[in-house]
C-alpha positions in Angstrom: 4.5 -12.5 14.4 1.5 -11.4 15.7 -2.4 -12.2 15.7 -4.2 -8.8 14.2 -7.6 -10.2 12.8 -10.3 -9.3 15.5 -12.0 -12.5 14.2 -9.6 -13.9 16.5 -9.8 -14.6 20.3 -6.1 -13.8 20.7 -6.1 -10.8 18.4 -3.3 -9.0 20.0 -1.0 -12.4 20.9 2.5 -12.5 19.4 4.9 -15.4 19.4 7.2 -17.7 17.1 6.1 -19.4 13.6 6.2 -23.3 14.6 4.8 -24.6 11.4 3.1 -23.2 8.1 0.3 -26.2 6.7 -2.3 -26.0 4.2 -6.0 -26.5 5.1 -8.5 -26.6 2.0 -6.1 -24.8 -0.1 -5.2 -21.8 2.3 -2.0 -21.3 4.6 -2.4 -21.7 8.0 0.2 -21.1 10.8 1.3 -23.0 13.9 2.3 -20.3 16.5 3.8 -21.0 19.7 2.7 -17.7 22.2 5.0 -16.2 23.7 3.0 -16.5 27.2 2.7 -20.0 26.2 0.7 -22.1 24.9 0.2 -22.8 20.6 -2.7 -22.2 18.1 -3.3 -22.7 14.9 -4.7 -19.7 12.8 -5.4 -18.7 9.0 -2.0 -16.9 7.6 -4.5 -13.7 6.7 -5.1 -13.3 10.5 -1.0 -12.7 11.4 0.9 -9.6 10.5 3.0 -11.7 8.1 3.4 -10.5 4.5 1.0 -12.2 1.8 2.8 -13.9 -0.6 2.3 -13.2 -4.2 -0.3 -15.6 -5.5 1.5 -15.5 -9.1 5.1 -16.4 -7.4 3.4 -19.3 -5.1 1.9 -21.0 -8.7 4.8 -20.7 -10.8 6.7 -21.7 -8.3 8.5 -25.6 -8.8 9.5 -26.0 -5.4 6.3 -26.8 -2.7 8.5 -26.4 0.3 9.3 -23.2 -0.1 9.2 -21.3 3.3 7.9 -17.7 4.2 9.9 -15.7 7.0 8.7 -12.7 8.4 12.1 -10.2 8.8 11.3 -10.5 12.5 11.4 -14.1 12.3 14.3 -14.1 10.1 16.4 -11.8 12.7 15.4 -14.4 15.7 16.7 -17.1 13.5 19.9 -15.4 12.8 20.4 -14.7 16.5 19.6 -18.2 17.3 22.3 -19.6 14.9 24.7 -16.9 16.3 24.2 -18.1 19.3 24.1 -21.5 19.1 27.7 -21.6 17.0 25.2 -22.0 14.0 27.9 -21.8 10.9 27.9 -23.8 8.1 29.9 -27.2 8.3 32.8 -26.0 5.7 34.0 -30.0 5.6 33.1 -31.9 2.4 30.1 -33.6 2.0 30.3 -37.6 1.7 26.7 -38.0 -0.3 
């Protein structure tokens, strides 16, 4: 994702999502640059799509998680990569 508000000193800086948090009610995002280095920055500053405010409060579930299709792609590739498929054994719970 990238930085595009110009409110911003690293308008322009693109890296990887590290963490979504909440301050004061609004969704912030940890993101690690890709020249190195991590900031934390109001989720209206990044190119990432705004979630629907009706789907967020009728929503049960408050971990629900927000990928970019870029950041879904790298995370695709990185389970690719990393022999990422899903345990098929059965689970012991």
């Amino acid at each position: 994702m990238t930085i595009v508000s110009e409110d911003s000193p690293d308008c322009g800086q693109s890296g990887r999502v590290k963490r979504v948090f909440w301050r004061e009610k609004i969704p912030w995002i940890l993101l690690r640059f890709r020249i190195g280095g991590m900031r934390a920055v109001p989720w209206d500053w990044t190119d990432l799509p705004i979630p629907q405010a009706d789907i967020l409060s009728s929503s049960h579930d408050t971990s629900a998680v927000f990928l970019s299709p870029s950041a879904l792609r790298d995370l695709v590739r990185f389970l690719h990569g990393h022999g990422g498929k899903p345990d098929k054994r059965p689970s012991h719970d």
